[in-house]
C-alpha positions in Angstrom: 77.4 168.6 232.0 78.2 170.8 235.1 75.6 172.3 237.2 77.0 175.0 237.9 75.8 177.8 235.4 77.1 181.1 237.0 80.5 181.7 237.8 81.9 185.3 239.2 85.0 185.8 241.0 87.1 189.1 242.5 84.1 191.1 241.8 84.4 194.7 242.9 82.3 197.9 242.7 84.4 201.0 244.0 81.9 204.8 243.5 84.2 207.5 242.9 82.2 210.4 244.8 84.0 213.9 245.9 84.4 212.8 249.7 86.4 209.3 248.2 86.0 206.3 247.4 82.6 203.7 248.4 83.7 200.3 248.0 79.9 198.8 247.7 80.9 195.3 246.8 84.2 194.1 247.8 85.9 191.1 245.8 83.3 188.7 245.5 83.3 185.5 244.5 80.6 183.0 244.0 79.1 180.4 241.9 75.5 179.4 241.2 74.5 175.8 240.7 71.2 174.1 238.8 68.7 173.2 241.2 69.6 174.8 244.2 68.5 177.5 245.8 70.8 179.8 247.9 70.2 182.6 249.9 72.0 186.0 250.2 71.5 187.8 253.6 72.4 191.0 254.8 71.0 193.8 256.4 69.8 196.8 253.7 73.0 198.4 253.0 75.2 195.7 252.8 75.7 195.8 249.1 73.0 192.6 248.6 71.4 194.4 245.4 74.7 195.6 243.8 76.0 192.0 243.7 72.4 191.1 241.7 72.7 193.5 239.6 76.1 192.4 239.0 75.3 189.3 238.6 72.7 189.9 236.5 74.5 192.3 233.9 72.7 195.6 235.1 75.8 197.1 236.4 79.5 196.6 235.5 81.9 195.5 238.1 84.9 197.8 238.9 87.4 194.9 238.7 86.6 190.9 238.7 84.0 188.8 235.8 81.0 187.2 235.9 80.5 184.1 233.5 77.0 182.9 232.7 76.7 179.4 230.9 80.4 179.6 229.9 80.1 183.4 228.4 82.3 185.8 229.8 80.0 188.9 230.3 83.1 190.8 230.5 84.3 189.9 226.9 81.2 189.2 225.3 79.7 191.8 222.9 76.9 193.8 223.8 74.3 191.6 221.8 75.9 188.4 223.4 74.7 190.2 226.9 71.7 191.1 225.4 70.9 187.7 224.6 72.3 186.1 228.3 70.0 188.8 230.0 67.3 188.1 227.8 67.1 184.1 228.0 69.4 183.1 230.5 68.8 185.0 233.4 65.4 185.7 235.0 65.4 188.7 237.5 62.2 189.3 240.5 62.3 192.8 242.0 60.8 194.0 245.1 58.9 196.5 243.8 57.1 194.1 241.6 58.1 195.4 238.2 54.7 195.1 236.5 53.2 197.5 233.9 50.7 198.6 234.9 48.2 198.6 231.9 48.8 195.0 230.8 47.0 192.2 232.6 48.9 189.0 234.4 48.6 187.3 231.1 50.4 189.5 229.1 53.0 190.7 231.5 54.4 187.2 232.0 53.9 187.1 228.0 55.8 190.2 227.4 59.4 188.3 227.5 58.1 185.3 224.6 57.3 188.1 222.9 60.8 189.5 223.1 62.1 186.0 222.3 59.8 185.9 219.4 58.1 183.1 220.6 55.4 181.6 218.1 51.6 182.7 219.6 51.1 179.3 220.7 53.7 178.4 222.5 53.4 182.2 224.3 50.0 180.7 225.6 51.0 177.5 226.5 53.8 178.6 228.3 51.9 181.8 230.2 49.0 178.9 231.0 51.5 177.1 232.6 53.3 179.7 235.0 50.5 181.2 235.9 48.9 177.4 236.9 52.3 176.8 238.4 52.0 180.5 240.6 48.6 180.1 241.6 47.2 182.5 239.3 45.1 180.8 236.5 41.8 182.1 237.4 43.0 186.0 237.5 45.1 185.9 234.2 43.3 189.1 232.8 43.5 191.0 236.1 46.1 194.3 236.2 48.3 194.4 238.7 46.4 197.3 240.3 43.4 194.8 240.9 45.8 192.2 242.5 47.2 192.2 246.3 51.1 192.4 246.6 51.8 188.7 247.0 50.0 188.0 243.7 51.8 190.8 242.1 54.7 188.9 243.3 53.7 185.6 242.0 53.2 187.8 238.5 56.8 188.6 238.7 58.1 185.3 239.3 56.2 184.0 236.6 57.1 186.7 234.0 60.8 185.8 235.3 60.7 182.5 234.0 58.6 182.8 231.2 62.1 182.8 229.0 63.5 179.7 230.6 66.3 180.8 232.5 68.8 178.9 233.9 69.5 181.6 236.7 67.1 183.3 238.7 68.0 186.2 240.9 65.3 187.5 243.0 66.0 191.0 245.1 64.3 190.8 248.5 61.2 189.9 246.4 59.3 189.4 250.0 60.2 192.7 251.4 56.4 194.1 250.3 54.8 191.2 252.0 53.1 190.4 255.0 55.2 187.9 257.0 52.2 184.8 256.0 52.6 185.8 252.1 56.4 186.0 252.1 56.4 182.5 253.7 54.2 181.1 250.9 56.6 183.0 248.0 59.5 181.7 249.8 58.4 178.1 249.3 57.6 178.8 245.8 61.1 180.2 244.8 62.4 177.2 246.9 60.1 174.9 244.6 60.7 176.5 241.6 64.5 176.0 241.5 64.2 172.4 243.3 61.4 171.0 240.3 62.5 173.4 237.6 66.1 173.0 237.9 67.1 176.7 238.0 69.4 178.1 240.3 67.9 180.8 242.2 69.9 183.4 244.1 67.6 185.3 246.7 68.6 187.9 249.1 67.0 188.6 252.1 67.6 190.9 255.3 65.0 188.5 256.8 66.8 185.8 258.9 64.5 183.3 259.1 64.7 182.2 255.1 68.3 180.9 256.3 66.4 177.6 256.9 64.6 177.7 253.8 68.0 177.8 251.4 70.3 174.9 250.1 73.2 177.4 250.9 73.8 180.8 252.8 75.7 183.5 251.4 76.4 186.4 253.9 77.3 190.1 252.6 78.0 193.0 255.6 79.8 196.2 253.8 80.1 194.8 250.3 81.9 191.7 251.8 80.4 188.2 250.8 81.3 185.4 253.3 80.0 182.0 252.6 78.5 180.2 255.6 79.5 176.6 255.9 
């Protein structure tokens, strides 16, 4: 079986806007292996979170395709996306993502219950990600009662509560202090190392370079891949 389970190539994002064209991602191409965690850096700008969201099936490329475990995204019906977003590909956002009025527990539950996961496996799965995060003891807290970095730790685990095979991560430390954003960086790192996912992070911070497997490199929506 290959390990490489995301595949895009001549990806493009042009925005049409009244003064011209904004090419924001300029034919990309890239894949994504099991088990090893690369990093995308840029400075903020640089198109980073429009390849994600690419990536991720968010947000349509112009021109190019992006093929997740064999499935065209491009040609796939919308349920078939659906279904690749919803089980295949795990996404951690900056900004946390959590809702607010559910605790830890049941925001990393939330996507078993999508799946329609039976109730015990949702615990035994939630039990271990939040063991595996460092959050067992503060399962019933909201996200208002934790700090950032455990907020963080929340999303990561709610991102692979589904079992993913990809996991694309959007600056996820740039909330953090510089101690806690070391820390999530080494969980990421683990995570795709022990769990065999293959995380893509980006980053404007330079100093995850030596963290990653592999380097990508995006300046004005152009992706260059370090050797």
């Amino acid at each position: 079986m290959s390990d490489t389970v995301l595949e895009a190539s001549g990806l493009s994002v042009v925005h049409r806007t009244p003064a011209g064209d904004v090419t924001a991602l300029a034919d990309a191409t890239l894949e994504l292996r099991r088990g090893e965690f690369t990093v995308l850096i840029g400075p903020s700008g640089a198109g980073k979170t429009t390849l994600l969201h690419v990536l991720g099936g968010i947000q349509h490329p112009t021109t190019g395709r992006v093929s997740v475990g064999g499935v065209d995204l491009a040609e796939a019906g919308e349920s078939e996306v659906d279904r690749i977003r919803r089980d295949e590909i795990g996404y951690v956002f900056q900004s946390f993502g959590l809702i607010g009025a559910l605790s830890a527990q049941e925001n990393v539950e939330l996507p078993l219950r999508i799946q329609g996961a039976d109730p015990a496996e949702r615990t035994r799965v939630v039990a271990h990600l939040l063991e595996r995060v460092g959050l067992a003891a503060h399962a019933a807290q909201r996200p208002g009662e934790l700090s950032g970095g455990q907020q963080q730790r929340v999303g990561i685990a709610r991102a692979l509560a589904g079992r993913p095979t990809v996991l694309l991560a959007d600056e996820p430390t740039g909330q953090l202090d510089s101690h806690t954003a070391e820390a999530m960086i080494e969980l990421i790192g683990s995570i795709a190392h022990d769990e065999g996912v293959a995380v893509l992070l980006s980053t404007h911070d330079p100093s995850i370079v030596d963290r990653a497997d592999r380097v990508l490199e995006i300046h004005d929506g152009v992706l260059r891949h370090r050797g």
